[in-house]
Backbone as JSON, one array per atom type, in Angstrom:
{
  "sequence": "XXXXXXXXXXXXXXXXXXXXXXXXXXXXXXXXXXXXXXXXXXXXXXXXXXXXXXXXXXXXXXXXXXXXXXXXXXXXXXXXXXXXXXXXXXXXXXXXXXXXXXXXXXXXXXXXXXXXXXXXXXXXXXXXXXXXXXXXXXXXXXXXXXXXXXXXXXXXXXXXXXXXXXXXXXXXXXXXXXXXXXXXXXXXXXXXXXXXXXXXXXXXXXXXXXXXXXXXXXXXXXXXXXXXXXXXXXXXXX",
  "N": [[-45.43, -23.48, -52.01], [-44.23, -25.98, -49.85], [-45.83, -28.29, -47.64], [-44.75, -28.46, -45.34], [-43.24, -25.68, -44.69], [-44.64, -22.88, -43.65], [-46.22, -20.08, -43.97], [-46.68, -17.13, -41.5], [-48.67, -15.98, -42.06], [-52.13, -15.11, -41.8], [-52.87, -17.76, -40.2], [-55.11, -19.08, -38.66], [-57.0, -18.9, -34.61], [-56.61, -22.16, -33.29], [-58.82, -23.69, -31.25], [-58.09, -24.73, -27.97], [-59.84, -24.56, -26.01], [-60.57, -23.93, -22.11], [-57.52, -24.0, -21.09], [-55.26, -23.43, -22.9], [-56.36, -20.82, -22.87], [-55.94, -19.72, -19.75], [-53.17, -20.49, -20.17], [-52.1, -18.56, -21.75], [-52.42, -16.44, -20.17], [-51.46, -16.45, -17.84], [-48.69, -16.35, -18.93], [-48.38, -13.87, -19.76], [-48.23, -12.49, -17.15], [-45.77, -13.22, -16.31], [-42.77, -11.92, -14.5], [-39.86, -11.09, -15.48], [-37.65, -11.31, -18.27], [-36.31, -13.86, -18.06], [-38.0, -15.73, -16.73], [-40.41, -15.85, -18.38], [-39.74, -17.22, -21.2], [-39.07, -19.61, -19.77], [-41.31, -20.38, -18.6], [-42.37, -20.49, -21.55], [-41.95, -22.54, -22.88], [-42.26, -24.46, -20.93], [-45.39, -24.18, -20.79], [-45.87, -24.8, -23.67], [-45.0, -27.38, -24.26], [-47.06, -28.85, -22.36], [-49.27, -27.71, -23.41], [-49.18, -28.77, -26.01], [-48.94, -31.31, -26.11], [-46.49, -32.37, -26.54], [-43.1, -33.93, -26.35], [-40.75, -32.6, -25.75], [-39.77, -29.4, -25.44], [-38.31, -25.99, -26.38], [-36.86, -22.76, -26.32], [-34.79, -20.8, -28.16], [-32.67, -18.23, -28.53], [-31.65, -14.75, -29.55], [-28.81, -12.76, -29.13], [-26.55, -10.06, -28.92], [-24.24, -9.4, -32.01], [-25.25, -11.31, -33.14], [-25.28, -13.54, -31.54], [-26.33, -16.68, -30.18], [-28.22, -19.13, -28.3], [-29.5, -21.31, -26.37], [-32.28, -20.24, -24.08], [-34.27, -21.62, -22.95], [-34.99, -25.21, -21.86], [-36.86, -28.15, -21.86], [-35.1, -30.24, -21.88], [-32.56, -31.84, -21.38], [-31.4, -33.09, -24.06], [-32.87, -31.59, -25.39], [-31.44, -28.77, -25.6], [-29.67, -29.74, -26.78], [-30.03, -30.42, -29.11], [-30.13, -27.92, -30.24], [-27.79, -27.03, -29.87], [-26.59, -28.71, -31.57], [-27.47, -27.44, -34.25], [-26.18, -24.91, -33.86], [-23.88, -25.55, -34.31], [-23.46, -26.78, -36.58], [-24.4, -25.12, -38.16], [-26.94, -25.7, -39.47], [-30.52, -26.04, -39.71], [-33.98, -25.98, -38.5], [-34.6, -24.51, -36.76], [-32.84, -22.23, -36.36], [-33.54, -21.54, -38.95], [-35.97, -20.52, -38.61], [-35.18, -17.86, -37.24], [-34.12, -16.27, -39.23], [-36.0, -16.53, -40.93], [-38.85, -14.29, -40.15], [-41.28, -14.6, -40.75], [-42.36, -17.31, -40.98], [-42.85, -20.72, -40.39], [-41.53, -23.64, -39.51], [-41.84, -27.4, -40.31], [-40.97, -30.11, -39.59], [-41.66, -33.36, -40.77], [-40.8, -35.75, -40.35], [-37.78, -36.62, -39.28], [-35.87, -38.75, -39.98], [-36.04, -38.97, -42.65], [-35.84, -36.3, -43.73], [-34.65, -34.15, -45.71], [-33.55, -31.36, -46.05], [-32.07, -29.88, -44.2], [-29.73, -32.32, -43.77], [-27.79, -33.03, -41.66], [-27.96, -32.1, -39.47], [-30.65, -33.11, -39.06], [-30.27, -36.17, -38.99], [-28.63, -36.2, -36.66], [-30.1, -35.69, -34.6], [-31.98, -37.12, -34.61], [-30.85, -39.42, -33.54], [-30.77, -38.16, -31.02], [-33.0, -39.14, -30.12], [-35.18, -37.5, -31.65], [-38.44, -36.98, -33.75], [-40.01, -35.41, -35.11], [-40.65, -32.43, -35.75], [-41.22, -28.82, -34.69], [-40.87, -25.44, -35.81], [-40.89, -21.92, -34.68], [-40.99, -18.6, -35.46], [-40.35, -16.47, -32.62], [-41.19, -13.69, -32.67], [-41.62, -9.82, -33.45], [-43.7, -6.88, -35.04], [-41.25, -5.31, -34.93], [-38.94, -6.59, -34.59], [-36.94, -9.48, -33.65], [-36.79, -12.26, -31.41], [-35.94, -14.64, -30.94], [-36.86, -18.38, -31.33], [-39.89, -20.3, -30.71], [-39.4, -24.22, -30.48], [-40.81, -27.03, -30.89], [-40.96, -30.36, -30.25], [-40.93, -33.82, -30.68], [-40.76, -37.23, -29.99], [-41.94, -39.58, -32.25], [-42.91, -40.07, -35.32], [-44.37, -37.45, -37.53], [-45.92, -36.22, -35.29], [-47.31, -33.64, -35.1], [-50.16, -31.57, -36.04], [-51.88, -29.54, -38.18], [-53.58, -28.23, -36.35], [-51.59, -28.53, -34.06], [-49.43, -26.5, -34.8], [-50.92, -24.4, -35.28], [-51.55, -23.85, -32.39], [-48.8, -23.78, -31.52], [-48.27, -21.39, -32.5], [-49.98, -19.46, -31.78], [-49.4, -19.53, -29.05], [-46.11, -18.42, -29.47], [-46.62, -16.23, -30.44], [-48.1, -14.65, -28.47], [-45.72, -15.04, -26.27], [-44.04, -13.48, -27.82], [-44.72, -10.97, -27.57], [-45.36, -10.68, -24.84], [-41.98, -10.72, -24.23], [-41.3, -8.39, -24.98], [-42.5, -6.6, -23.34], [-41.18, -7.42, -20.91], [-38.4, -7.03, -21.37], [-38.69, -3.96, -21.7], [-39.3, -3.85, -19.09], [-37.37, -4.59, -17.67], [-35.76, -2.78, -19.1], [-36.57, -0.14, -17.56], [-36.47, -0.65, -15.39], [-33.15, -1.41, -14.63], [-32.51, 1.49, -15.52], [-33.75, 3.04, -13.65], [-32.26, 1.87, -11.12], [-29.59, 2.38, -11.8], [-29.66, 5.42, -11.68], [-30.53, 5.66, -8.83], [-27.8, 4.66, -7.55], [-26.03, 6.68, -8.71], [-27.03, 8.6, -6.9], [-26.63, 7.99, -4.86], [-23.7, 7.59, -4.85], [-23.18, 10.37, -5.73], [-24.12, 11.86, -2.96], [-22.49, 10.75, -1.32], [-20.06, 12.21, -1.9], [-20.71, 14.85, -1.78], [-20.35, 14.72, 1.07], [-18.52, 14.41, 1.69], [-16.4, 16.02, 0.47], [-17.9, 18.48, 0.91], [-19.47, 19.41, -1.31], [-21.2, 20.95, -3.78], [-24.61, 19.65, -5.23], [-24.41, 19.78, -8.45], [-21.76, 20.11, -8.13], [-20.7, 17.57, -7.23], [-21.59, 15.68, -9.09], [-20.16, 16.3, -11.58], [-17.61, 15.57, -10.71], [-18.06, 12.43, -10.66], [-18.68, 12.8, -13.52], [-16.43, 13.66, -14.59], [-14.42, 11.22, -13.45], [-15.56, 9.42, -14.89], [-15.19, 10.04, -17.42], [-12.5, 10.38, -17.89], [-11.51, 7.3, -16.85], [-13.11, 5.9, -18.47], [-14.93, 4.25, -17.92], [-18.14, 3.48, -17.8], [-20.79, 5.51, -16.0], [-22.3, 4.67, -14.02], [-20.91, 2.38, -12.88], [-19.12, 3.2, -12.43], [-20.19, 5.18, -10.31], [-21.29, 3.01, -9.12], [-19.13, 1.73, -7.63], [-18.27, 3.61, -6.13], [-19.94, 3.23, -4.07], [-19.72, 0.75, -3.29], [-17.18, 0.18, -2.16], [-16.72, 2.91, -0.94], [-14.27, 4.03, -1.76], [-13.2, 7.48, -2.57], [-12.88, 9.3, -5.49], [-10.2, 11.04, -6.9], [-10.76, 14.32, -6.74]],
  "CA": [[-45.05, -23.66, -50.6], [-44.37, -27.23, -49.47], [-46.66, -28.18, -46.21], [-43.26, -28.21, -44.18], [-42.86, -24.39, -44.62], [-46.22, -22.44, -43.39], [-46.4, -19.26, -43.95], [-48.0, -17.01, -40.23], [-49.82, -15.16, -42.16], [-53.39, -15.86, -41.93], [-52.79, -18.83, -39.15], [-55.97, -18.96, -37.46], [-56.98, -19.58, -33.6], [-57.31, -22.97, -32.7], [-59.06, -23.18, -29.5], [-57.63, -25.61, -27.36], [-60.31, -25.05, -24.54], [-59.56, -22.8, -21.07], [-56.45, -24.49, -20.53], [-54.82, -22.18, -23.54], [-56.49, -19.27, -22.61], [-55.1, -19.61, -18.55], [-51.46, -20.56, -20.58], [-51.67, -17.5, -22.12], [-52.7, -15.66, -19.09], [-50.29, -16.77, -17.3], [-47.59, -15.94, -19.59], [-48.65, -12.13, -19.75], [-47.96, -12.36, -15.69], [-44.08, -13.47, -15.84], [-41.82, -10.82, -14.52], [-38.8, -10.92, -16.62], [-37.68, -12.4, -19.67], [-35.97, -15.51, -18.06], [-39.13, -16.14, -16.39], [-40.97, -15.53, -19.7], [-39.14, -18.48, -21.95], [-39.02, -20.69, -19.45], [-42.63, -20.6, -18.9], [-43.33, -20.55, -23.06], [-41.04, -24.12, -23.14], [-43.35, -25.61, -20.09], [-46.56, -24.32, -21.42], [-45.84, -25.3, -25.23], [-45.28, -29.0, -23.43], [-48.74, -29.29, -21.71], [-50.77, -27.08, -24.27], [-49.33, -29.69, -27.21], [-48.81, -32.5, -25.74], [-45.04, -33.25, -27.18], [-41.89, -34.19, -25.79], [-40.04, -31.52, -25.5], [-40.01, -27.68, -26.05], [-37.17, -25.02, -25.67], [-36.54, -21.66, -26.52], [-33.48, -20.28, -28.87], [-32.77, -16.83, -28.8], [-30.56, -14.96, -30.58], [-28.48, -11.85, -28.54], [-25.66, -9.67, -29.69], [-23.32, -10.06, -32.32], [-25.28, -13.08, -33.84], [-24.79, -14.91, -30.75], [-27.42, -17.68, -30.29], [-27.94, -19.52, -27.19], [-30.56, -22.0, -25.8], [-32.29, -20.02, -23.39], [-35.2, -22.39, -21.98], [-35.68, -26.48, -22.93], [-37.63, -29.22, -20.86], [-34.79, -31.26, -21.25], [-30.83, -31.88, -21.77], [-31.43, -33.42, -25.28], [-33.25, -30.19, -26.58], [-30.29, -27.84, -25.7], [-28.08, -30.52, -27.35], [-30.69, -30.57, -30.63], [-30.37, -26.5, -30.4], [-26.59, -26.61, -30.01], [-26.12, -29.18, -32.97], [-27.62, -26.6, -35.35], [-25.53, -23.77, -34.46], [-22.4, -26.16, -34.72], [-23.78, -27.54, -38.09], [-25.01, -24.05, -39.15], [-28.16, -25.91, -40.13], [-31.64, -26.63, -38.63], [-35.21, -25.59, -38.46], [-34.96, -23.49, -35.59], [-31.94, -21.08, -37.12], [-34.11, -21.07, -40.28], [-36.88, -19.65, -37.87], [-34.31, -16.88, -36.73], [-33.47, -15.74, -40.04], [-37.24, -15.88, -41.8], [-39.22, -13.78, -38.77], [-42.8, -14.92, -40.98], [-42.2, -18.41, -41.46], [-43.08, -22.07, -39.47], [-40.93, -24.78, -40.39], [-42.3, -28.28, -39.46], [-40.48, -31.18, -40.12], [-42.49, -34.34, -40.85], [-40.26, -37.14, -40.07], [-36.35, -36.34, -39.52], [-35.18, -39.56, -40.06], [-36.29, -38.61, -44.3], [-36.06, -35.0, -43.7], [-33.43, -33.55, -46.69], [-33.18, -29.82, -45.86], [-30.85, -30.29, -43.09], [-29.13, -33.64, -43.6], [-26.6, -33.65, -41.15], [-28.81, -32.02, -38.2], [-31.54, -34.41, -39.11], [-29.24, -37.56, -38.8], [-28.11, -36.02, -35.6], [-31.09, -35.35, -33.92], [-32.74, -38.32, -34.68], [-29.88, -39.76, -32.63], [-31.29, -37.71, -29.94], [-34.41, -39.37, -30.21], [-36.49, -36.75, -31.71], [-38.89, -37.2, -34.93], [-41.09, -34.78, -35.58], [-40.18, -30.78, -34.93], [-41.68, -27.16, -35.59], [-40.0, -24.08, -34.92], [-41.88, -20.58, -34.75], [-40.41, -17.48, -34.55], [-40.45, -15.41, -31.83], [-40.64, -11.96, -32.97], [-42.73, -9.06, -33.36], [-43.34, -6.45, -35.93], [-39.96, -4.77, -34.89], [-37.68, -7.44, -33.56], [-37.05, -11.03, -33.59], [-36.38, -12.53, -30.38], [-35.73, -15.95, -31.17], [-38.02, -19.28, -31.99], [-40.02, -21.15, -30.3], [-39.27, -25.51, -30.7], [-41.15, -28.34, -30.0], [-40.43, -32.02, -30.52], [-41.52, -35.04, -30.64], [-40.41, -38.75, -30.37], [-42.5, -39.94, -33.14], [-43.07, -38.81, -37.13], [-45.86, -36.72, -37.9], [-46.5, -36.08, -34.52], [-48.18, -32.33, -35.17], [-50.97, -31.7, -37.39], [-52.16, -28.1, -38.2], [-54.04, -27.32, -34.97], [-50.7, -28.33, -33.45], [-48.59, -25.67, -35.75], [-51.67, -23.07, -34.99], [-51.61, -23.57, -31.32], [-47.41, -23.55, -31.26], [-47.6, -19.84, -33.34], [-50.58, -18.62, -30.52], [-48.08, -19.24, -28.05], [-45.3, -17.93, -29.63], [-46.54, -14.58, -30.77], [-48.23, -14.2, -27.12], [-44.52, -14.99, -25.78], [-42.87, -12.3, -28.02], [-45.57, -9.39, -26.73], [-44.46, -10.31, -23.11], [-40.81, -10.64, -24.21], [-41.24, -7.44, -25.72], [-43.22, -5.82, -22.09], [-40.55, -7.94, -19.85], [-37.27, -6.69, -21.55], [-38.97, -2.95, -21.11], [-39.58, -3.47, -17.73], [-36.06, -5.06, -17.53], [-34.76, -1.66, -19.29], [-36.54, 0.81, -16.78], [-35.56, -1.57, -13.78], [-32.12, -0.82, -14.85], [-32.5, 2.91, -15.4], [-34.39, 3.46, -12.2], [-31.21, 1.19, -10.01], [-28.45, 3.85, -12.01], [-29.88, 6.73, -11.22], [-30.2, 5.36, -7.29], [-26.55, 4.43, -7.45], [-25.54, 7.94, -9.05], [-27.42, 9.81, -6.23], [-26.35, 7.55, -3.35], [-22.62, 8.38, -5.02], [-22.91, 11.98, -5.16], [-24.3, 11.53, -1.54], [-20.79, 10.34, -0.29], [-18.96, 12.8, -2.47], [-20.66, 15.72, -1.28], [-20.6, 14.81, 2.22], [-16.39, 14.17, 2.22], [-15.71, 17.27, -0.08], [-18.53, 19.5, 1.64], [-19.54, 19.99, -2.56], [-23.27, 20.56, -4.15], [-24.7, 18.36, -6.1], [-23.79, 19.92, -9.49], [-20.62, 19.97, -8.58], [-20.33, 16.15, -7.29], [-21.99, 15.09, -10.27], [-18.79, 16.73, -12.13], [-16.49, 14.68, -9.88], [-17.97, 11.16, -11.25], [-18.58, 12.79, -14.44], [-14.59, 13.5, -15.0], [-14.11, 10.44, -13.58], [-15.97, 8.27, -15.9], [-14.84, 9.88, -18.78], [-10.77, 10.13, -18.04], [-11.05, 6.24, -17.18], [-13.42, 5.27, -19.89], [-15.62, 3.62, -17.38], [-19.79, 3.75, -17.61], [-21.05, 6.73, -14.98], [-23.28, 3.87, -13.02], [-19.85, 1.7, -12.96], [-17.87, 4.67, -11.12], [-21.17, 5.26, -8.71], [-21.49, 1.59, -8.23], [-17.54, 1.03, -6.92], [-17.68, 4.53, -5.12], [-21.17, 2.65, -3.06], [-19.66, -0.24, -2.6], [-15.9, 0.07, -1.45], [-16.77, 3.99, -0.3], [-13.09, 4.89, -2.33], [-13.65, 8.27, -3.41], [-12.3, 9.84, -6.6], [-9.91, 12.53, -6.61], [-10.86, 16.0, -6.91]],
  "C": [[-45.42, -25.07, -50.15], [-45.51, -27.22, -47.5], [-45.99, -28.46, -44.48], [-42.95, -26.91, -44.14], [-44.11, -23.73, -44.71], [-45.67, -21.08, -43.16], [-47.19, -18.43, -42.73], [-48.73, -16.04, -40.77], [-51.07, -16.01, -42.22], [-53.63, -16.96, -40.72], [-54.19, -18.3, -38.12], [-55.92, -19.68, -36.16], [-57.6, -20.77, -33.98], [-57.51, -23.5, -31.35], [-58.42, -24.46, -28.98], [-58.41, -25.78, -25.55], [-60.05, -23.72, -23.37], [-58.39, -23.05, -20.66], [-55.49, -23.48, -21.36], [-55.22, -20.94, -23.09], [-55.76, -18.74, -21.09], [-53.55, -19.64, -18.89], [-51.25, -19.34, -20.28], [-51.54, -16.57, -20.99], [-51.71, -15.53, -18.49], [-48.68, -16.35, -17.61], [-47.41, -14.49, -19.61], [-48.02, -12.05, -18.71], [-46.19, -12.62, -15.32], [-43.75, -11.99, -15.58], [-40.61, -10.4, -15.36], [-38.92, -11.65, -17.77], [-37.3, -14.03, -19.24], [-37.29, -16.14, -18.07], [-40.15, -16.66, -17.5], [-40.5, -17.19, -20.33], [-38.97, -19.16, -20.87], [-40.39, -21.24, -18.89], [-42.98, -21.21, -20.72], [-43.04, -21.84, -23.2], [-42.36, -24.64, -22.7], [-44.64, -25.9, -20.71], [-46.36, -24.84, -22.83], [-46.07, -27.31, -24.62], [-46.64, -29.39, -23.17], [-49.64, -28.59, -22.8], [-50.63, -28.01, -25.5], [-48.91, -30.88, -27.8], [-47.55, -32.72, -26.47], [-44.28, -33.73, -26.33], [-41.28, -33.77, -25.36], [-40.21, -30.18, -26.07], [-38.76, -27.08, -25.49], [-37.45, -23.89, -26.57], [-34.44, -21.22, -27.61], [-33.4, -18.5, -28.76], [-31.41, -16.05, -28.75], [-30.0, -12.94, -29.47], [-27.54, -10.89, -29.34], [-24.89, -9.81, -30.72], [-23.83, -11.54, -33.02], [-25.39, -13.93, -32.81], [-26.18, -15.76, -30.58], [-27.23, -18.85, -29.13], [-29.26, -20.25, -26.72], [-30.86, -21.11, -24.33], [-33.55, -20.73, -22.15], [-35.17, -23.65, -22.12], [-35.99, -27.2, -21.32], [-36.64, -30.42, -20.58], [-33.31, -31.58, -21.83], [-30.68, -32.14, -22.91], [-31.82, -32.12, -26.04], [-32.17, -28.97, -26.71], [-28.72, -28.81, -26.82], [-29.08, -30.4, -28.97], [-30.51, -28.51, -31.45], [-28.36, -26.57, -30.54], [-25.93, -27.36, -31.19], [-26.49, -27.84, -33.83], [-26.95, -25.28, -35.48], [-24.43, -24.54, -35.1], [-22.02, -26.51, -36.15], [-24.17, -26.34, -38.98], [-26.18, -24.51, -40.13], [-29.4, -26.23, -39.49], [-33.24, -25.64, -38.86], [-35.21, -24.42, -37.67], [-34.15, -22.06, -35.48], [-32.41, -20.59, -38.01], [-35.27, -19.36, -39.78], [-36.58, -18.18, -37.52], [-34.38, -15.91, -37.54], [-35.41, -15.37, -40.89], [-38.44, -15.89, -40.24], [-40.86, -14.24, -39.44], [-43.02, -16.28, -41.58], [-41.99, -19.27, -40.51], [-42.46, -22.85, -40.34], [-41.5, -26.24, -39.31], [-41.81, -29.48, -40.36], [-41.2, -32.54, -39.61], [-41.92, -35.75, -39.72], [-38.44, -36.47, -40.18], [-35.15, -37.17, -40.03], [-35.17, -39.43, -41.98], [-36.23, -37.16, -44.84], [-34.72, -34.42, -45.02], [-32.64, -31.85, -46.78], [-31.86, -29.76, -45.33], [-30.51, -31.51, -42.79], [-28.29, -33.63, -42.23], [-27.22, -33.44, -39.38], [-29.66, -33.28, -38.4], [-31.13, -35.61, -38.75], [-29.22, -37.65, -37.4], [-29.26, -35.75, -34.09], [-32.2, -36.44, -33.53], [-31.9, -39.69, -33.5], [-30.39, -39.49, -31.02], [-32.66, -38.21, -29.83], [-35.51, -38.67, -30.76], [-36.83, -37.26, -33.16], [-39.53, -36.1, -35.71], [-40.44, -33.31, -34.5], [-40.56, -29.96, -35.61], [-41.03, -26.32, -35.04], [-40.64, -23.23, -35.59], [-41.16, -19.61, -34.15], [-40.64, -17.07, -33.44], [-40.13, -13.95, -32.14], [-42.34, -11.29, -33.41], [-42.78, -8.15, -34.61], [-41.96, -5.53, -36.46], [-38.47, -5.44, -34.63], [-37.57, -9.12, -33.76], [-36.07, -11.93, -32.65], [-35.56, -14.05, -30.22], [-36.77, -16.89, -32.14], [-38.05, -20.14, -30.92], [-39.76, -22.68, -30.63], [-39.95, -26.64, -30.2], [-40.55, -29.68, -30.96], [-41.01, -33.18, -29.75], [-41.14, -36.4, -30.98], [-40.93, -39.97, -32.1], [-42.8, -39.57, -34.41], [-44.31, -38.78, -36.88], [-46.72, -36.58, -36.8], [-47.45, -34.65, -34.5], [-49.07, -31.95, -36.85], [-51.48, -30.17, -36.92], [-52.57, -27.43, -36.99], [-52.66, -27.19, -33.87], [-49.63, -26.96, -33.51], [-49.23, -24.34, -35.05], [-51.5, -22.63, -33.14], [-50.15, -22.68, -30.88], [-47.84, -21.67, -31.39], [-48.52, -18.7, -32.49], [-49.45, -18.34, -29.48], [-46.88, -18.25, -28.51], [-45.11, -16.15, -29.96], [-47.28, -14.14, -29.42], [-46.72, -14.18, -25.6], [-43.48, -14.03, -25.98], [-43.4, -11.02, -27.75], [-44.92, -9.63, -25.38], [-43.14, -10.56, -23.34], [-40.6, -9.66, -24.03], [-41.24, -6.49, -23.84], [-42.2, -6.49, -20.91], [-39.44, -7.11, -19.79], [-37.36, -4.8, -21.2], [-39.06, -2.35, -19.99], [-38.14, -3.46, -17.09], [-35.13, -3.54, -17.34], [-34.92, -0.02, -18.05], [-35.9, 0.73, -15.43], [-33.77, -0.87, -13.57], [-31.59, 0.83, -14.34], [-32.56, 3.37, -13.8], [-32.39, 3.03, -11.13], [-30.13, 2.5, -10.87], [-28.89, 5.15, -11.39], [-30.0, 6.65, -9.64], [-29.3, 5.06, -6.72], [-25.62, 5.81, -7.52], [-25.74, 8.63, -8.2], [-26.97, 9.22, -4.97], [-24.42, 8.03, -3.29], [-22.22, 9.52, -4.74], [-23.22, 12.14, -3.9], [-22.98, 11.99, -0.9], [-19.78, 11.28, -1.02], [-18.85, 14.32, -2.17], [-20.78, 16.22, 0.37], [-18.91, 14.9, 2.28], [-16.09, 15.29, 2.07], [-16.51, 18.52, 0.28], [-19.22, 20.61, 0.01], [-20.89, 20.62, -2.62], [-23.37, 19.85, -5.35], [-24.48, 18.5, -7.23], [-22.23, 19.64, -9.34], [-19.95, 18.64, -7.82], [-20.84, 15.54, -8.73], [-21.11, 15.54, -11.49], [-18.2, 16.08, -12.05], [-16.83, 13.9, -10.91], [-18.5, 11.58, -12.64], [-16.72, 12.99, -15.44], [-14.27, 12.16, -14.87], [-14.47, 9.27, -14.37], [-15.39, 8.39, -17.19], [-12.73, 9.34, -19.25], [-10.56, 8.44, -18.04], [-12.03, 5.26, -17.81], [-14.52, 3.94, -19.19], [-17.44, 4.4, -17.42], [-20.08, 4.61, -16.03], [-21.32, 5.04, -14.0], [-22.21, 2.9, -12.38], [-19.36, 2.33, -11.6], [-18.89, 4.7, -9.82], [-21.37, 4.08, -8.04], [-19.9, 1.05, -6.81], [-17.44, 2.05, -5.93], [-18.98, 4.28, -3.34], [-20.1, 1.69, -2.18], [-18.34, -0.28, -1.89], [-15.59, 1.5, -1.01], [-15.19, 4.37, 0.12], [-13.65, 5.94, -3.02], [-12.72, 8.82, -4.37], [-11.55, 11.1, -6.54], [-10.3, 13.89, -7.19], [-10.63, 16.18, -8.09]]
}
């Protein structure tokens, strides 16, 4: 294993002081996921001193999408590598226990054509760290740096603190995200049947029939049908 490809196993803390430990803190406290990655970018910035930091993260279908960076160049260093299908930070995607840290980009040989291109963008020096957990892999964290050989191990160790304290609250955001959800359908469904058994004089089994026929005959999601019968209070026929 070359000293450009670090293995997270084993990666011990390196302390960086109370200023890491308030990061982290801090990061636990986001409410959602946006919130989440666009905190891990800022803090990665101030906890390791670089240039830039962003977020990648990878959604449906493969899709892959810059979802945080400090700065118009890092979404353009994240969108070369899907375009190029090559890069550190795709590698990150694909191996969920593996730091890639590129020394110098302007000599870098892995990814010739990103490297070239990036270096363009001013950057020199870049690590990317997954984001993922023992079930999932959310993305990778990125930093960057103007200069070669700007990160030296405590840098690498600090990045992969952050990053695996970013994919626990990804993890606790997107949960909260999914009950948030739940909770608003089921307050849409009952404000529906509401208006369905007040027109048709029904009970609530048998409004909850109504927008269950109707979801299925037009192939529309229940919460869909209760949302349109809230908001433009058209009701469904009989």
């Amino acid at each position: 294993m070359s000293s450009d490809t670090i293995s997270t196993t084993g990666i011990s803390s390196s302390s960086r002081g109370p200023d890491l430990a308030e990061i982290l803190l801090a990061l636990h406290e986001s409410t959602d996921s946006e919130q989440t990655v666009q905190r891990v970018a800022e803090f990665a910035r101030s906890a390791i001193h670089c240039d830039d930091a962003g977020v990648l993260l990878t959604h449906a279908r493969n899709r892959v999408e810059t979802a945080a960076a400090t700065s118009v160049a890092v979404g353009q260093a994240h969108q070369l590598q899907v375009e190029l299908d090559e890069g550190p930070c795709l590698e990150a995607l694909e191996k969920h226990d593996t730091i890639y840290r590129v020394v110098d980009a302007a000599t870098e040989l892995r990814w010739p054509q990103w490297s070239r291109a990036v270096v363009e963008l001013g950057y020199r020096s870049i690590v990317s760290v997954p984001l993922a957990t023992k079930d999932r892999c959310y993305g990778s964290l990125n930093v960057y740096a103007a200069r070669p050989d700007a990160f030296d191990d405590d840098d690498v160790a600090v990045t992969t603190i952050l990053a695996r304290h970013a994919s626990v609250a990804l993890t606790s955001s997107r949960d909260v995200e999914g009950l948030r959800r739940a909770v608003d359908a089921r307050k849409l469904i009952g404000m529906a049947m509401g208006i369905v058994m007040e027109r048709y004089g029904v009970e609530p089994d048998q409004a909850f029939e109504v927008l269950r026929r109707y979801s299925q005959d037009r192939n529309v999601k229940l919460r869909e049908v209760a949302r349109g019968i809230v908001e433009s209070r058209t009701l469904p026929t009989l």
